[in-house]
Backbone as a printed PyTorch tensor [residue, N CA C, xyz], in Angstrom:
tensor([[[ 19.8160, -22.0520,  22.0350],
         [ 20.0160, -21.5800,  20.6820],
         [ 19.1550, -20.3300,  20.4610]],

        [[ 19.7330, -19.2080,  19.6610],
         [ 19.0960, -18.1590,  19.8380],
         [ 18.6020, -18.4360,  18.1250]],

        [[ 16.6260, -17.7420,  18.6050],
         [ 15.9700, -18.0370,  16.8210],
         [ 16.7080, -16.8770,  15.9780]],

        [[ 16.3320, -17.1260,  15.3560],
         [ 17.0770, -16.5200,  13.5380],
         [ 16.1310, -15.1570,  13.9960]],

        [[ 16.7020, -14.1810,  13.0470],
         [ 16.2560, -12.8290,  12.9150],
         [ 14.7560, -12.9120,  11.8890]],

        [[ 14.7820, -13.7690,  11.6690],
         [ 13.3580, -13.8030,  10.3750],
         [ 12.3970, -14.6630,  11.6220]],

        [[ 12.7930, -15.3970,  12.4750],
         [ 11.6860, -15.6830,  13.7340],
         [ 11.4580, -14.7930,  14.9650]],

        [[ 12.1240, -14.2110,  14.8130],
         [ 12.3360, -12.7810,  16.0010],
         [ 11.4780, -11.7020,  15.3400]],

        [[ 11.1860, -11.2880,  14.0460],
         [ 11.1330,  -9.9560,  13.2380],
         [  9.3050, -10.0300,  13.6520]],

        [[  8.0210, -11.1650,  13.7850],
         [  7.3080, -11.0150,  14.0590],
         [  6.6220, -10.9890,  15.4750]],

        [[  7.1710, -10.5620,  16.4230],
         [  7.2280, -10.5480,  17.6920],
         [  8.0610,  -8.8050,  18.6260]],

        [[  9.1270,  -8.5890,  17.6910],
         [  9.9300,  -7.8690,  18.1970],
         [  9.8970,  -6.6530,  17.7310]],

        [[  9.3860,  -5.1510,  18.3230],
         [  9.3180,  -4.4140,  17.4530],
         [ 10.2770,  -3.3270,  16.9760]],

        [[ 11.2470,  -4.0230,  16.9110],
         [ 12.7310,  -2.9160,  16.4820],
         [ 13.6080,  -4.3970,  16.3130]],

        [[ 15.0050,  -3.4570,  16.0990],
         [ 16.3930,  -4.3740,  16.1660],
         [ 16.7630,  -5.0270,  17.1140]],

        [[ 15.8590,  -4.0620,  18.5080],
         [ 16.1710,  -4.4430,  19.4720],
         [ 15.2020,  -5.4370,  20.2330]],

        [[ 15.8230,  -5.9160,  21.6010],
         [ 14.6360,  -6.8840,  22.1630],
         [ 13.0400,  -6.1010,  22.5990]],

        [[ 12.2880,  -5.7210,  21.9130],
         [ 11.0790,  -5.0410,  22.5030],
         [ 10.2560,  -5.8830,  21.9740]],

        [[  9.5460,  -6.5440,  22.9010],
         [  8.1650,  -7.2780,  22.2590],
         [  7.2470,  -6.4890,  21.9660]],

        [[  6.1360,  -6.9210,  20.7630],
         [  5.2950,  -5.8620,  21.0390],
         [  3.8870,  -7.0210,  22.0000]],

        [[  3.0690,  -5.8190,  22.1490],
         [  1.8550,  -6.3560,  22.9590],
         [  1.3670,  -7.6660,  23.2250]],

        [[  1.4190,  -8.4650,  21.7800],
         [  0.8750,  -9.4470,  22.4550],
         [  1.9320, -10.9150,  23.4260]],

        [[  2.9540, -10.1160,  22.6750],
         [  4.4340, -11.3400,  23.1520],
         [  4.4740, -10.8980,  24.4130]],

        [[  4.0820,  -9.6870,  25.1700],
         [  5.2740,  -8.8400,  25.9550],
         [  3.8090,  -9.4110,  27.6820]],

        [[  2.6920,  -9.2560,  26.7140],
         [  1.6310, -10.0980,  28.4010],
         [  1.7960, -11.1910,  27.9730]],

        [[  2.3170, -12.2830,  27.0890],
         [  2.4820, -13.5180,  27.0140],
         [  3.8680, -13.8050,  28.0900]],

        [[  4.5980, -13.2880,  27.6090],
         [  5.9420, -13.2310,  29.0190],
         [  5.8430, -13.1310,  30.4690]],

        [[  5.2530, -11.7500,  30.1430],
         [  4.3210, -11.4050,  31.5850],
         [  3.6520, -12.5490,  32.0820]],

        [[  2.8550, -13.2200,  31.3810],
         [  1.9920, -14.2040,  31.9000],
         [  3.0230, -15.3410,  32.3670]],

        [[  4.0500, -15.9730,  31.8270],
         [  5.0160, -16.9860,  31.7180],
         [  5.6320, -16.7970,  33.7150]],

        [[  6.1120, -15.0070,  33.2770],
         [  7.1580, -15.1010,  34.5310],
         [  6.4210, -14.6730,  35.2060]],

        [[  4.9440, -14.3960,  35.7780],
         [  3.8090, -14.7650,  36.3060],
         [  3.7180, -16.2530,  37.2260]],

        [[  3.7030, -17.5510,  36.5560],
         [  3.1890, -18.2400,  36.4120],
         [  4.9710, -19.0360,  37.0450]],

        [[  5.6040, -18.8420,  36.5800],
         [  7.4460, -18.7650,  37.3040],
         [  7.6360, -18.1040,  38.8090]],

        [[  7.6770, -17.1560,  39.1380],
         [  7.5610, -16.7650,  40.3220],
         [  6.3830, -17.1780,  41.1600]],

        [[  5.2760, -17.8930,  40.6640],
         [  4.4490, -18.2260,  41.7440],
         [  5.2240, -19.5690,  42.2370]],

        [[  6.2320, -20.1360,  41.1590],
         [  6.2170, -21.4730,  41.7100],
         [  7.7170, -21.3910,  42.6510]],

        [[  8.5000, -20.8060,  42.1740],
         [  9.4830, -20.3040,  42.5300],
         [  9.5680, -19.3030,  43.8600]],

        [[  8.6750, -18.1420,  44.3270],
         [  8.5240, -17.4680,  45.1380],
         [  9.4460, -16.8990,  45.1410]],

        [[ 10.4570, -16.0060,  43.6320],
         [ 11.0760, -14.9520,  43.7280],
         [ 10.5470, -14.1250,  42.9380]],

        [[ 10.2280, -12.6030,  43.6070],
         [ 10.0220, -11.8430,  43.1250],
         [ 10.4770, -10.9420,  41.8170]],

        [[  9.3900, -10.2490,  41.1100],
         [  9.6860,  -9.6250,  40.0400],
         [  9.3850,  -8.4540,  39.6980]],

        [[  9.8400,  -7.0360,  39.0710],
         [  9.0370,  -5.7190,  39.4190],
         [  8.7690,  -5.7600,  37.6230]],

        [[  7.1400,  -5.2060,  37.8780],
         [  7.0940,  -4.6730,  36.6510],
         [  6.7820,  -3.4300,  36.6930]],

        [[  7.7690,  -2.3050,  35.5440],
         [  7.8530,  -1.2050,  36.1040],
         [  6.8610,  -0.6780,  34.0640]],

        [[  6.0650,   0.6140,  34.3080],
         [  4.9850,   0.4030,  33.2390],
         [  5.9230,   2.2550,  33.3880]],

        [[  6.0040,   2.1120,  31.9400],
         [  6.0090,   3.7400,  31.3260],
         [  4.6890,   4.1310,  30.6420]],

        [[  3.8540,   5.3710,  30.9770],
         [  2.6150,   5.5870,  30.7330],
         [  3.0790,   7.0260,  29.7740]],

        [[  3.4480,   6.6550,  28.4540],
         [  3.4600,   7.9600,  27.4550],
         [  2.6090,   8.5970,  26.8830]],

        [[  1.2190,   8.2980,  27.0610],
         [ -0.0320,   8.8570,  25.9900],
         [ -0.1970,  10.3680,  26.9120]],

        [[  0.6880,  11.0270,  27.8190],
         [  0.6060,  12.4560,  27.6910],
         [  1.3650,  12.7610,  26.7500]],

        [[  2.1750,  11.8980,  25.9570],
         [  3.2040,  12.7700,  24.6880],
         [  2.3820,  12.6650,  23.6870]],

        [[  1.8440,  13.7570,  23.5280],
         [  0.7750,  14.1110,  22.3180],
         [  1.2410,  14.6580,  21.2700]],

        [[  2.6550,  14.5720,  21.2810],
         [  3.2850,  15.2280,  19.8960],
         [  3.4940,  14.3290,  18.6390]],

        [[  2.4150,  14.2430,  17.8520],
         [  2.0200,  12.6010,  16.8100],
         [  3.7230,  12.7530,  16.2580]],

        [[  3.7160,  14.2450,  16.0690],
         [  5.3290,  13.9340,  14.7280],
         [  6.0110,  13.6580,  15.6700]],

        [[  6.5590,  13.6110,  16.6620],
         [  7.4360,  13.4790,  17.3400],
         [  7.4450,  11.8940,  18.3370]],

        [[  6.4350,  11.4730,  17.9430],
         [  5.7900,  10.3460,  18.8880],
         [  6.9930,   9.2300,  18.7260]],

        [[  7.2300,   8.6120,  17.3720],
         [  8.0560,   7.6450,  16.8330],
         [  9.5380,   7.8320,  17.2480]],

        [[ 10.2900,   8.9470,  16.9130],
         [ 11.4540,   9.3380,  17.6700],
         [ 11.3360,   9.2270,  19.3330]],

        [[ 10.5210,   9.3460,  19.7310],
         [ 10.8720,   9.7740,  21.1280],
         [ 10.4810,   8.5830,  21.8220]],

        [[  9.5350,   7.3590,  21.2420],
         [  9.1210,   5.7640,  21.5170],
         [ 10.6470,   5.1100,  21.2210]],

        [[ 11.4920,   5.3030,  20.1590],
         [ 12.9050,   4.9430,  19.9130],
         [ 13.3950,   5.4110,  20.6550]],

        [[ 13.7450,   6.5860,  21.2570],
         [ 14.4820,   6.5770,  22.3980],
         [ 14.5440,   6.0170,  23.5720]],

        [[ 12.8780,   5.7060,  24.2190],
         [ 13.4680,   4.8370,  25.0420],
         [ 13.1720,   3.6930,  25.2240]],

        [[ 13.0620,   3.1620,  23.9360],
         [ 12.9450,   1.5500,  24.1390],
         [ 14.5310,   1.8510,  23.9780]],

        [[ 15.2020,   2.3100,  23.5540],
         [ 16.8090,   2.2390,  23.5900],
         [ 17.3330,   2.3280,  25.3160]],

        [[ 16.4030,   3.7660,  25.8610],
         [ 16.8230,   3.5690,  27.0110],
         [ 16.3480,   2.5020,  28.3630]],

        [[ 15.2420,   1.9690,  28.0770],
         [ 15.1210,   0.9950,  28.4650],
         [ 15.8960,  -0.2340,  28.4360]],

        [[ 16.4000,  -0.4710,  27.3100],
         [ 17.6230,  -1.6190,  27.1330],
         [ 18.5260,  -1.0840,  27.4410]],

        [[ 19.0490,  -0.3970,  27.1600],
         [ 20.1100,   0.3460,  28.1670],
         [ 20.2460,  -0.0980,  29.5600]],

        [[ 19.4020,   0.2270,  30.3100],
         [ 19.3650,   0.3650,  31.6960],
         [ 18.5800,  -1.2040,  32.6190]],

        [[ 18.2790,  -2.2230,  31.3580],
         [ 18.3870,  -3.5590,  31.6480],
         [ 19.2560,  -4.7900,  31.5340]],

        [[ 19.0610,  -5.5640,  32.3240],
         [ 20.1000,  -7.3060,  31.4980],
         [ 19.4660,  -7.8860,  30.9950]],

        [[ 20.1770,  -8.6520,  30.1140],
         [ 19.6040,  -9.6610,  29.2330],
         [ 18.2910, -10.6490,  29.6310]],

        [[ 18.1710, -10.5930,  31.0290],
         [ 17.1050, -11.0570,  31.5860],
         [ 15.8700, -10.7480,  31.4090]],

        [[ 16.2040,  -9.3910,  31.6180],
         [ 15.1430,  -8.4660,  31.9310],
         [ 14.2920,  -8.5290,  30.8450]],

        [[ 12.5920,  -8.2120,  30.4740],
         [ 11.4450,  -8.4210,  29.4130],
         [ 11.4350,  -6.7710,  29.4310]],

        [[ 11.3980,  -6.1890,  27.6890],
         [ 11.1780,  -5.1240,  27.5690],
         [ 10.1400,  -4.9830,  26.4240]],

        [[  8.9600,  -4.3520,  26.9480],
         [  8.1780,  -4.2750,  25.5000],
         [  6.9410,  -3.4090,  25.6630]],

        [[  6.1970,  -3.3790,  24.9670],
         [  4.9000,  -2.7810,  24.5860],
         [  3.6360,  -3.0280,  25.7210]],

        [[  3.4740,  -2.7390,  26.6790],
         [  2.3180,  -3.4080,  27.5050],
         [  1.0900,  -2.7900,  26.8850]],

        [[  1.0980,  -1.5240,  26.4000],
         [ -0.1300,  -0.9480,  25.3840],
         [  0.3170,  -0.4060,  24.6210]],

        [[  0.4400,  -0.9200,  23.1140],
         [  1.3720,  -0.2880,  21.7960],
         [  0.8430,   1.4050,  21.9930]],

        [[  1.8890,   2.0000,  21.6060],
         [  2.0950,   3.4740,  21.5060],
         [  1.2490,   4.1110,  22.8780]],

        [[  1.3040,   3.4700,  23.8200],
         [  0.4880,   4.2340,  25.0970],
         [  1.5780,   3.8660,  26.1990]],

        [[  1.7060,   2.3970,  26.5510],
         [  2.8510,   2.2920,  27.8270],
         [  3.4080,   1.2310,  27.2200]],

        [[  4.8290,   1.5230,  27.7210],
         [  6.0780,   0.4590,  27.2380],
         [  6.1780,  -0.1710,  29.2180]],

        [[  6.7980,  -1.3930,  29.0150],
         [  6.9800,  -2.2090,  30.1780],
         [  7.9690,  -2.2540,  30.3590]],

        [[  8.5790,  -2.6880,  31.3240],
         [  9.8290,  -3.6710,  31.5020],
         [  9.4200,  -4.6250,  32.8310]],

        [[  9.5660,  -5.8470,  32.5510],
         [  9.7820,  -7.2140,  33.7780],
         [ 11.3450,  -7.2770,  34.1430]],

        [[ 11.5960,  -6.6840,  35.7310],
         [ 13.1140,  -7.1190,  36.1740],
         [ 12.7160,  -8.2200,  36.9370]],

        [[ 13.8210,  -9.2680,  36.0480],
         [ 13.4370, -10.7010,  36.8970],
         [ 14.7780, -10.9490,  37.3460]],

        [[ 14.9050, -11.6220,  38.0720],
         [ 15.9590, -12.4840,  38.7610],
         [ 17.0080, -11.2730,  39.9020]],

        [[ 15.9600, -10.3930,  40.8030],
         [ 16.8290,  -9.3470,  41.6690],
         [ 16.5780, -10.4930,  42.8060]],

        [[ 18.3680,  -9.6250,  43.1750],
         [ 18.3600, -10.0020,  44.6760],
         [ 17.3630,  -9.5990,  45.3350]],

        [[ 16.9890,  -8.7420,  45.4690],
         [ 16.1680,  -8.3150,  46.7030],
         [ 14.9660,  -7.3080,  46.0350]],

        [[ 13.4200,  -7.6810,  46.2190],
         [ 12.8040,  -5.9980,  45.5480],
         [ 12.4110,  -5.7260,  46.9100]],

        [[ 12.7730,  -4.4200,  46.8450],
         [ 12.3610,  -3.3730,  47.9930],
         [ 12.2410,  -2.0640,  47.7020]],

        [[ 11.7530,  -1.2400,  48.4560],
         [ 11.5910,   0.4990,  47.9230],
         [ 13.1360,   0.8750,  47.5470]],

        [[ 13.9390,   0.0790,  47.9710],
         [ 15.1590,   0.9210,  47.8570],
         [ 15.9080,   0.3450,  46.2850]],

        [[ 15.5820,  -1.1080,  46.2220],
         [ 15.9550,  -1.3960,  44.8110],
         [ 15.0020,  -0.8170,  43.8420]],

        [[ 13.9380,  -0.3650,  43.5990],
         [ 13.1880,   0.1760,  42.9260],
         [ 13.4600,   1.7260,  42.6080]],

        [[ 13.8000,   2.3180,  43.5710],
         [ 14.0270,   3.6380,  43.4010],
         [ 15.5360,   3.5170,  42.5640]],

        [[ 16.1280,   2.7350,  43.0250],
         [ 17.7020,   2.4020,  42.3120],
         [ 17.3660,   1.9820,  40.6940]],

        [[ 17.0980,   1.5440,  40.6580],
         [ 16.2410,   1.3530,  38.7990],
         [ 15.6930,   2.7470,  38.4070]],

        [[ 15.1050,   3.1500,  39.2310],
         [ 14.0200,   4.2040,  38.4640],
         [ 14.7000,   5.0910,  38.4180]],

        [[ 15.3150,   5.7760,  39.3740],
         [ 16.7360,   6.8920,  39.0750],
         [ 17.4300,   6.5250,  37.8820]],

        [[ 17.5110,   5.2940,  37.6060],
         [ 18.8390,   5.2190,  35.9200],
         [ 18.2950,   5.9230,  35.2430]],

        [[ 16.9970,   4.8510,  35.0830],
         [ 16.4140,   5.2320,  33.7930],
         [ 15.4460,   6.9950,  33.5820]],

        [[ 14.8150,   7.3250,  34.9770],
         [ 14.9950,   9.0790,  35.1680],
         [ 16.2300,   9.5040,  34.6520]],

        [[ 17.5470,   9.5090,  34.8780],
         [ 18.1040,   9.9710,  34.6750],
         [ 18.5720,  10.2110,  33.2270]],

        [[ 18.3550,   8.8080,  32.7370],
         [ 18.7890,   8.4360,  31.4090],
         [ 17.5460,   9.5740,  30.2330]],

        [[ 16.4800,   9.3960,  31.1540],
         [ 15.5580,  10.1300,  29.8450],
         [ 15.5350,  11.5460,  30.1500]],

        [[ 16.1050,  12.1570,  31.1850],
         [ 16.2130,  13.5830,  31.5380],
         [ 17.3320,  14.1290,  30.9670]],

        [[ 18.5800,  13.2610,  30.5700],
         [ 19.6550,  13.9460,  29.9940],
         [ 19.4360,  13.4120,  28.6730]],

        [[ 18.3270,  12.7370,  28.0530],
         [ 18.1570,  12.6730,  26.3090],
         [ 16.8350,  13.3470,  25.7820]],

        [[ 15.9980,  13.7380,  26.8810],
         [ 14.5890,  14.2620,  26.5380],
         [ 14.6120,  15.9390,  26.8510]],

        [[ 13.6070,  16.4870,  26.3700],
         [ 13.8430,  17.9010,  27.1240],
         [ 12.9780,  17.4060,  28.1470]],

        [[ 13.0060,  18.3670,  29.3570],
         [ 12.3080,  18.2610,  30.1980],
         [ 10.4410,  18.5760,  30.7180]],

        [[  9.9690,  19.3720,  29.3080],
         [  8.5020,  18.7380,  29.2690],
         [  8.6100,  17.7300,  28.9280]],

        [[  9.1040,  17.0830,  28.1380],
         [  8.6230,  15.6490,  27.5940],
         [  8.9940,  14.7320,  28.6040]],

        [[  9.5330,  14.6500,  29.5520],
         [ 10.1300,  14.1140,  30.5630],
         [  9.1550,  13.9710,  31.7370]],

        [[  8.9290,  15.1340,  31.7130],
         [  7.8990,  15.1670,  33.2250],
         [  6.4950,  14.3500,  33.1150]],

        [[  5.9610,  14.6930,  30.9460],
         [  5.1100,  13.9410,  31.2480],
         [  4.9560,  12.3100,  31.2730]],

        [[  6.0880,  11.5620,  31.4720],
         [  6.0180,   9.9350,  31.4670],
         [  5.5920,   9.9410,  32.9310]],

        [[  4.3280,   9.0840,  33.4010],
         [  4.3310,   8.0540,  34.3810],
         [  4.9800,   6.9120,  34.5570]],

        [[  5.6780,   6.8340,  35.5300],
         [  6.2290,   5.5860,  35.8620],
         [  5.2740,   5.0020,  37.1610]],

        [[  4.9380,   3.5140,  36.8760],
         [  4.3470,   2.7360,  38.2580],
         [  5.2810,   1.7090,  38.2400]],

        [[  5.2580,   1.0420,  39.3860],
         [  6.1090,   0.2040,  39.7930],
         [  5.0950,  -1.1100,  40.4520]],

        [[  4.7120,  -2.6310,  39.7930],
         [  4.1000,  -3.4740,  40.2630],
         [  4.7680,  -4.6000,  40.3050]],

        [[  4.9030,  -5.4870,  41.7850],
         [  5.6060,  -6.4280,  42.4730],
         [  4.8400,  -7.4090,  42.6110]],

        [[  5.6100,  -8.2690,  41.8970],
         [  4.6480,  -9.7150,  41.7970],
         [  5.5150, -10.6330,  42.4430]],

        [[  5.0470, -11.4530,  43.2010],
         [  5.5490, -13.0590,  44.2540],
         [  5.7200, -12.8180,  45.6550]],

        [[  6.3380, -13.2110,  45.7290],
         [  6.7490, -13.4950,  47.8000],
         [  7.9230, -13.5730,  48.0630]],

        [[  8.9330, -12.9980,  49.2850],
         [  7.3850, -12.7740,  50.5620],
         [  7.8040, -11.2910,  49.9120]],

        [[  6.6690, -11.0520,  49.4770],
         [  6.5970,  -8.7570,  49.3970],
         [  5.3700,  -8.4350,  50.3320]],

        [[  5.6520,  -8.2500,  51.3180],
         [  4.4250,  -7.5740,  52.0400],
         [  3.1920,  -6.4110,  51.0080]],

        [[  2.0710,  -6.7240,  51.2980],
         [  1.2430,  -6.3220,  50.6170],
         [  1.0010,  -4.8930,  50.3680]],

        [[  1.5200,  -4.4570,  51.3830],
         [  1.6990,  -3.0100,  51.1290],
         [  2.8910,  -2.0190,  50.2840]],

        [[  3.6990,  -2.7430,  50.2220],
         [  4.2970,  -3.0400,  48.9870],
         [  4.5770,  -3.0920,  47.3590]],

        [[  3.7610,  -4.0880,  47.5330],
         [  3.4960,  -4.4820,  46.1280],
         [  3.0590,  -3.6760,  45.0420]],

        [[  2.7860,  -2.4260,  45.4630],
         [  2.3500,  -1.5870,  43.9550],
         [  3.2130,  -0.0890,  44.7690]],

        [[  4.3410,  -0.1280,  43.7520],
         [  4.6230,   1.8850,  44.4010],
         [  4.5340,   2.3220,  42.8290]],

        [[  3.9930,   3.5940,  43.4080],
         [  4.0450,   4.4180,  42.1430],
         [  4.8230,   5.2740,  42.3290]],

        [[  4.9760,   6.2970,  41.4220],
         [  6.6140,   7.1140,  41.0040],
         [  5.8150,   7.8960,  40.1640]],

        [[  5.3570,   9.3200,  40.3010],
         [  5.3950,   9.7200,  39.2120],
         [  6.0910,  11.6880,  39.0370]],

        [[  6.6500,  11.5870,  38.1600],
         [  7.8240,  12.0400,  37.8640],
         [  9.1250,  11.7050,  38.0170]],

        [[  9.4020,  11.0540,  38.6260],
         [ 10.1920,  10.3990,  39.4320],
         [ 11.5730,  10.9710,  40.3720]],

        [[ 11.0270,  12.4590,  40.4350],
         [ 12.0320,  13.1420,  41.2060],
         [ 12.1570,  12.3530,  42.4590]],

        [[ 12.8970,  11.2720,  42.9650],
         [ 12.7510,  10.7130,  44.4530],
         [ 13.7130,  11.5420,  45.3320]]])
């Protein structure tokens, strides 16, 4: 059963599914605590925006891509706030396979998605990291970073 919009409204910070901070490492922590028992892997991929120093412009351009973030996830997938107005998250849970090659396959959408809605300073300055949680991910692995994400 899905909760009512008046139990969703203190947790979620839009119309859309975005948790904010404290729901969004409570999840984190959940499908944490799921994949250890389970031993399928999960990527959490961290958008690092606090180079967008444009305050008026900050709110528009945080709406865009928590839009494009849902966009470019399933219903599975956890999208939210990992540090309000600094980095937005997303948890992809339930992939077939994480590897450099499914990762780069995600990160190209959503590159792509914010390069044809952003101008391209504002673009260049998002960090994207990429952190792999469960087994078996070889350890060397487990953390790629991306930044710009021209691959």
């Amino acid at each position: 059963m899905k909760p009512s919009k008046a139990a969703m409204d203190h947790f979620i910070d839009s119309d859309q599914t975005f948790y904010d901070t404290a729901h969004f490492h409570h999840m984190l922590q959940i499908e944490r605590k799921r994949t250890g028992r389970s031993e399928k892997p999960f990527v959490l991929m961290l958008l690092d925006l606090s180079e967008l120093q444009t305050r008026q412009h900050n709110t528009q351009i945080f709406e865009i891509i928590k839009e494009i973030l849902v966009s470019c996830s399933r219903e599975t997938d956890i999208r939210g706030w990992y540090e309000h107005d600094r980095i937005m998250g997303a948890i992809f849970t339930e992939m077939d396979s994480v590897d450099k090659r499914s990762i780069e396959k995600i990160s190209r959408k959503i590159d792509s998605k914010i390069s044809e809605t952003l101008n391209s300073e504002w673009a260049k300055k998002i960090r994207i990291t990429h952190h792999i949680f469960g087994f078996p991910v070889p350890e060397k692995d487990r953390r790629l970073t991306v930044t710009g994400i021209k691959l």
